[in-house]
MARLOMI-496798 format. One record per residue: residue number from 1; residue in one letter; x, y, z negated of N, C-alpha, C in turn. Coordinates in nm, 2 decimals, decimal comma. Atoms other than C-alpha are relative to their C-alpha. Example, Ala and Ser with C-alpha at 12.3 -4.5 7.8 and 13.67 -1.06 7.14 Angstrom:
// MARLOMI-496798
{1 A {0,09 -0,12 0,00} {1,23 -0,45 -0,78} {0,09 0,12 0,00}};
{2 S {-0,09 -0,11 0,00} {1,37 -0,11 -0,71} {-0,08 0,11 -0,08}};
// end
This chain:
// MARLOMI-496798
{1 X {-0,02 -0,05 0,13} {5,66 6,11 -12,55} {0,11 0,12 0,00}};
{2 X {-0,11 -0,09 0,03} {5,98 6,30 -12,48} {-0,03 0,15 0,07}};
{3 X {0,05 -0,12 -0,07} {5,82 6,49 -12,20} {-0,12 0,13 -0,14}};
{4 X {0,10 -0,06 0,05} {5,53 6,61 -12,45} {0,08 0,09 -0,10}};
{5 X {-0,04 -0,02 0,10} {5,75 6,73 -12,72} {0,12 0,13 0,08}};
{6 X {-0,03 -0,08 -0,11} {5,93 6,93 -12,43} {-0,09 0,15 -0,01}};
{7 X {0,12 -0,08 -0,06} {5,61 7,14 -12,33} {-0,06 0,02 -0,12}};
{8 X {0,03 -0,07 0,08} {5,53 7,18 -12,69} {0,09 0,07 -0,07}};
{9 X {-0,10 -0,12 0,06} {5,86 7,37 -12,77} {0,00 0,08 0,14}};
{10 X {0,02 -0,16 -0,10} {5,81 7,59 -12,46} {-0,13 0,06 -0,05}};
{11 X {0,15 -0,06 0,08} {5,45 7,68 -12,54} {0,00 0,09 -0,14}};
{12 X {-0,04 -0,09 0,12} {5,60 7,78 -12,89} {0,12 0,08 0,05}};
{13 X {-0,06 -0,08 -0,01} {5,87 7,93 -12,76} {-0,03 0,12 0,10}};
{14 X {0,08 -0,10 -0,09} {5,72 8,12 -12,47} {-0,03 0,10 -0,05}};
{15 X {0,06 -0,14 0,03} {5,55 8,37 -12,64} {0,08 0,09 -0,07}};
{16 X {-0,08 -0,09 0,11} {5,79 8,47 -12,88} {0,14 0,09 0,12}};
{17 X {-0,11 -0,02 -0,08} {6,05 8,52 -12,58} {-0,09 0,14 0,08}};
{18 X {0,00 -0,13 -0,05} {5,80 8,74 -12,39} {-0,01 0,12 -0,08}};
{19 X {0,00 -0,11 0,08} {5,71 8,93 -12,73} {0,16 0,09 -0,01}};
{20 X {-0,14 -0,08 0,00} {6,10 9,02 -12,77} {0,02 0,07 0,12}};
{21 X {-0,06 -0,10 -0,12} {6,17 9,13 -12,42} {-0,12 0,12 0,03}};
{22 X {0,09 -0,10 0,01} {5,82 9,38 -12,45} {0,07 0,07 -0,08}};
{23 X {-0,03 -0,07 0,13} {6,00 9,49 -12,75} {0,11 0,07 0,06}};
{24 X {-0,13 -0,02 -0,01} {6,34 9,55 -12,60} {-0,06 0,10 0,10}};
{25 X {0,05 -0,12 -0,11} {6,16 9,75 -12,31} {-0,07 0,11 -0,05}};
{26 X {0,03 -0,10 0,03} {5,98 9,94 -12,54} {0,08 0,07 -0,09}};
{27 X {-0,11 -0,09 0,09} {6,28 10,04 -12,78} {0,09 0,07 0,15}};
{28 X {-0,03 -0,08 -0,12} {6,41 10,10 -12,42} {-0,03 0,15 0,04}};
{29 X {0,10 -0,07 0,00} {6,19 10,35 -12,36} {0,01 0,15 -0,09}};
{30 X {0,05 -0,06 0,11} {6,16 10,50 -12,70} {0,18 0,08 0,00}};
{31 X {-0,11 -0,07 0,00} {6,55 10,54 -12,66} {0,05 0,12 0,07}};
{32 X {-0,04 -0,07 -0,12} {6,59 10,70 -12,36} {-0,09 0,13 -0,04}};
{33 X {0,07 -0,11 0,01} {6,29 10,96 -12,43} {0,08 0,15 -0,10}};
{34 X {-0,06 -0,10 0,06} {6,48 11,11 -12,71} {0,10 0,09 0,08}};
{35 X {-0,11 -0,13 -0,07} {6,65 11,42 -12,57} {-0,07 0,11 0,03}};
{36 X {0,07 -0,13 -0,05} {6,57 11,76 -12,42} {0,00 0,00 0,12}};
{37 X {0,06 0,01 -0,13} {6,39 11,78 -12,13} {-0,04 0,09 0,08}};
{38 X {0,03 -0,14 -0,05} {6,34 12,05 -11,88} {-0,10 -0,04 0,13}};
{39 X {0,10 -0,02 -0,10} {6,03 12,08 -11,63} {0,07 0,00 0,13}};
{40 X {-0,06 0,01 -0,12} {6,14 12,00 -11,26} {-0,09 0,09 0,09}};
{41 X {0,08 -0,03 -0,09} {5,82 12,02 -11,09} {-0,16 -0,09 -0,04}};
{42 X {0,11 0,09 0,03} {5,44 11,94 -11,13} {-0,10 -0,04 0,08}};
{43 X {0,04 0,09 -0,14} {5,26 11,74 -10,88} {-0,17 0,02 -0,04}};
{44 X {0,13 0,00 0,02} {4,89 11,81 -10,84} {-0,07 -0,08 0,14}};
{45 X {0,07 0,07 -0,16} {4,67 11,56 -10,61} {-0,14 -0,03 -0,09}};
{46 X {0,16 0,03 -0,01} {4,29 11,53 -10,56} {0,01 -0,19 -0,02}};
{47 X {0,02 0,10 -0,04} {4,18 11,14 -10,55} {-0,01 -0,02 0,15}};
{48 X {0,03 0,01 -0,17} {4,15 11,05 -10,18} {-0,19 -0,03 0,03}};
{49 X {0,16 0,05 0,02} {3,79 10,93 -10,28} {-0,06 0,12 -0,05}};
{50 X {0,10 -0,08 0,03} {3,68 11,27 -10,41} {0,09 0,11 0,14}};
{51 X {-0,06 -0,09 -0,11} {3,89 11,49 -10,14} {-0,02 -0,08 0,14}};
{52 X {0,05 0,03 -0,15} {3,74 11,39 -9,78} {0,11 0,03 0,13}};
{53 X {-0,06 -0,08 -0,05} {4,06 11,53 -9,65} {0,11 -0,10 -0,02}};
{54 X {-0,07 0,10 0,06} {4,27 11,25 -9,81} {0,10 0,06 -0,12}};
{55 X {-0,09 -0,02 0,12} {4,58 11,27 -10,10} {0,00 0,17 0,05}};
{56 X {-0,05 -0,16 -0,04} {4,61 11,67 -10,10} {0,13 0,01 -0,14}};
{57 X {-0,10 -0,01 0,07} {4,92 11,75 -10,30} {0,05 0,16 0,00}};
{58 X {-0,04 -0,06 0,07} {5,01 12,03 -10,49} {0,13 0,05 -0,04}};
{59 X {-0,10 0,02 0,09} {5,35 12,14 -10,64} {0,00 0,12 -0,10}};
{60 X {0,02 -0,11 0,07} {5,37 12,41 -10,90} {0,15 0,00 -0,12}};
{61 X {-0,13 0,02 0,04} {5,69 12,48 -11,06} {-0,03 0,07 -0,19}};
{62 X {-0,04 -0,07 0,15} {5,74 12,54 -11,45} {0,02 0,03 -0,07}};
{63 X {-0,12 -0,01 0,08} {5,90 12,67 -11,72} {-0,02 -0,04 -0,14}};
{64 X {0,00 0,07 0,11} {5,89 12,41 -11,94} {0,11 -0,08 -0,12}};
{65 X {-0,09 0,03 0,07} {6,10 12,26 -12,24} {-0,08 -0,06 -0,10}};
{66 X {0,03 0,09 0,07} {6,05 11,92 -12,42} {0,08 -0,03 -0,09}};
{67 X {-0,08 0,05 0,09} {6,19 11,84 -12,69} {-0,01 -0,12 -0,09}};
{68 X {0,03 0,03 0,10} {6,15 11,50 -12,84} {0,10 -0,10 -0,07}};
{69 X {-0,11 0,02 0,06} {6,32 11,36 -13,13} {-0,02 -0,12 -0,09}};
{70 X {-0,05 0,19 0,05} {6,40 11,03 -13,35} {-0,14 0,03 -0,07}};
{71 X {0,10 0,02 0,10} {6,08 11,16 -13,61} {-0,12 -0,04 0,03}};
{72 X {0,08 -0,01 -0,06} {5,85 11,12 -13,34} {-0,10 0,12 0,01}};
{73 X {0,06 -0,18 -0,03} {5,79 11,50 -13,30} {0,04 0,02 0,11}};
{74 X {-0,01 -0,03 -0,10} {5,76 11,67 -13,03} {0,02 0,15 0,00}};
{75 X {0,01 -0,19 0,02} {5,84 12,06 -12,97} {0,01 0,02 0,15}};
{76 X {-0,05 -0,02 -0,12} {5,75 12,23 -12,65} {-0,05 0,13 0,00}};
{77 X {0,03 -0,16 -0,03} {5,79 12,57 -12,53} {-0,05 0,00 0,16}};
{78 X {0,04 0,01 -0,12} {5,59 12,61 -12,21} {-0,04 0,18 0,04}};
{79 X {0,01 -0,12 -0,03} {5,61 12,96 -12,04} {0,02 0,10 -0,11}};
{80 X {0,01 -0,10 0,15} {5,70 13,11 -12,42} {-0,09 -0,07 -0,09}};
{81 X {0,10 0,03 0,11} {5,38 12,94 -12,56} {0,11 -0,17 -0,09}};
{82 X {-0,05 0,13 0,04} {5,57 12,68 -12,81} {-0,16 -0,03 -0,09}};
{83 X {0,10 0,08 0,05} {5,40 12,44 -13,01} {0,09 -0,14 -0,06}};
{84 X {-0,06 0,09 0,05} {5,48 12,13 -13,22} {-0,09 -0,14 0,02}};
{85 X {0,09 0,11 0,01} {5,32 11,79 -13,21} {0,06 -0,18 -0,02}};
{86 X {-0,02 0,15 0,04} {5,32 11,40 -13,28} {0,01 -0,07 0,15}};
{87 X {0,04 0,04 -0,15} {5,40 11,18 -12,98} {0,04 -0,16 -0,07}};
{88 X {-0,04 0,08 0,02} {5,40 10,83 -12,98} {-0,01 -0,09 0,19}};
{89 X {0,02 0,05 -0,10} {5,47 10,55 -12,71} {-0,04 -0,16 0,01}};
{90 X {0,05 0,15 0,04} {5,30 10,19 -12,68} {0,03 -0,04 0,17}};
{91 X {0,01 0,02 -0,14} {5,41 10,02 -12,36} {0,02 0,11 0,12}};
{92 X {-0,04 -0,08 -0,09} {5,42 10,26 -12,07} {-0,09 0,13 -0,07}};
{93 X {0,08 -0,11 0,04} {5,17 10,49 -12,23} {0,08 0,12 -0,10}};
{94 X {-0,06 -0,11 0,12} {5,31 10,83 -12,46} {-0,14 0,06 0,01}};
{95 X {0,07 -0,07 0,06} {5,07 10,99 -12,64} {0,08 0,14 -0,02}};
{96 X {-0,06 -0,11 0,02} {5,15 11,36 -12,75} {-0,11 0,03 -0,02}};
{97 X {0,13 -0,03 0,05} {4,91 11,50 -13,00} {-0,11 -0,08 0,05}};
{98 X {0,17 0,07 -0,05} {4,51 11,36 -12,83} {0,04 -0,03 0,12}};
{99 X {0,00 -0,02 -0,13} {4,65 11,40 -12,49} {0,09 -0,19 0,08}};
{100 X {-0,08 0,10 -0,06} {4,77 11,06 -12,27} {0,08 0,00 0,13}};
{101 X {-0,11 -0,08 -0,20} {5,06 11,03 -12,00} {0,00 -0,16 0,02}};
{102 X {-0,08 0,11 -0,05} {5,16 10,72 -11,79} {0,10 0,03 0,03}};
{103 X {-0,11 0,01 -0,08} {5,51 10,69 -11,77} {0,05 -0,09 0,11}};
{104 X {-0,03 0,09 -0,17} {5,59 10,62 -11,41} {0,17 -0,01 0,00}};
{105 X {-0,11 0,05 -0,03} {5,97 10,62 -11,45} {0,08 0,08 -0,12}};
{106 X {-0,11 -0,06 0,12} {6,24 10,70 -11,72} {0,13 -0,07 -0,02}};
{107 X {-0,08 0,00 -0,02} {6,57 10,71 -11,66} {0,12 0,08 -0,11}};
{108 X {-0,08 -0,09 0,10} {6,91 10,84 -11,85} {-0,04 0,17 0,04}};
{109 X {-0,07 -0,13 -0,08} {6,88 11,18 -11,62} {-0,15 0,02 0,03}};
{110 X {0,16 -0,02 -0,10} {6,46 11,18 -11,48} {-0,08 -0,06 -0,12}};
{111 X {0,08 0,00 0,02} {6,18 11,18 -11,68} {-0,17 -0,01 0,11}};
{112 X {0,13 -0,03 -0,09} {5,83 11,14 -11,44} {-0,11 -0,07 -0,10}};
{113 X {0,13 0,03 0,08} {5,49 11,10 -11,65} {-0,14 0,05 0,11}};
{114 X {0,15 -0,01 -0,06} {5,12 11,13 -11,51} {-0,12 0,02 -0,07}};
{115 X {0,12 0,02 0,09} {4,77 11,20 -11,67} {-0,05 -0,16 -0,01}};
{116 X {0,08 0,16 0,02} {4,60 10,90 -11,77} {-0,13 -0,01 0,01}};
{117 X {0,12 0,03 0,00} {4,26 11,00 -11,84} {-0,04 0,13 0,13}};
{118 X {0,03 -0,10 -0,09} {4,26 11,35 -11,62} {-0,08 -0,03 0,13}};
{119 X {0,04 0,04 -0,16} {4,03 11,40 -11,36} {0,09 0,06 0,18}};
{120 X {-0,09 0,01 -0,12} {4,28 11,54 -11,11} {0,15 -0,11 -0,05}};
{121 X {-0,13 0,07 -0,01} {4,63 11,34 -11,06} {0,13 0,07 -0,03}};
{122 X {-0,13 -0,04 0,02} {4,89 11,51 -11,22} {0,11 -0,05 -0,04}};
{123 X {-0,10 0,01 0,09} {5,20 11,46 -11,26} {0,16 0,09 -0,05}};
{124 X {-0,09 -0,09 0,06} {5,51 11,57 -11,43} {0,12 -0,03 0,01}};
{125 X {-0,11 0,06 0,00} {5,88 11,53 -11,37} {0,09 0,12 -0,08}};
{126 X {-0,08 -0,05 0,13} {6,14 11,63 -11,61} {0,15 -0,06 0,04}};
{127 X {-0,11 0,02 -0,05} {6,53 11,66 -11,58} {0,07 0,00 -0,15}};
{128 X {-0,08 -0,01 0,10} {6,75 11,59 -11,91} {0,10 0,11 -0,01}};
{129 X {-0,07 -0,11 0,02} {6,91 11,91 -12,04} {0,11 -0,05 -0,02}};
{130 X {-0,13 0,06 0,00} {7,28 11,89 -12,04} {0,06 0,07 -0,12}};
// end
């Protein structure tokens, strides 16, 4: 009896504990992104499955500037072209405007994102303006 009454307050409690800590990682997340962001470098790779050659990798340098802020706006000036947009983030994913990234790492100081749906492998790393 005592055992069962055990294993039905974890079972209720379980979920609720991993919903909070999903939550805490994504206000994580959500915290850290706010700021200004400057283009590092942009990683271009084939699939190994369509390039017979294996990973081919790319680097291409940019002059880019992110800006995003508590409204969930986005403003970015890329080479002069600016522009404004909506971004949002669910889990590791950021949206911005239609377009989707995986965030592979986000740090106080490094930003690194990737395409999600693109057919090459890009990605993007970003350095916190000071």
């Amino acid at each position: 009896m005592q055992v069962s009454r055990i294993n039905i307050k974890l079972l209720t409690i379980t979920p609720l504990l991993l919903f909070i800590g999903s939550s805490l990682a994504q206000s994580e997340i959500e915290d850290r992104i706010i700021a200004k962001w400057i283009s590092v470098v942009e990683m271009d790779s084939l699939d190994s499955s369509i390039n017979p050659f294996g990973d081919s990798y790319s680097k291409v340098e940019l002059n880019t500037t992110i800006i995003f802020d508590t409204n969930e706006m986005v403003f970015i000036n890329q080479n002069g072209n600016e522009y404004n947009a909506n971004y949002s983030i669910k889990d590791s994913i950021l949206t911005i405007g239609n377009r989707q990234y995986i965030i592979i790492e986000i740090t106080k100081n490094k930003l690194i994102y990737k395409d999600k749906n693109g057919f090459f492998n890009k990605q993007y790393e970003f350095k916190r303006a000071k």
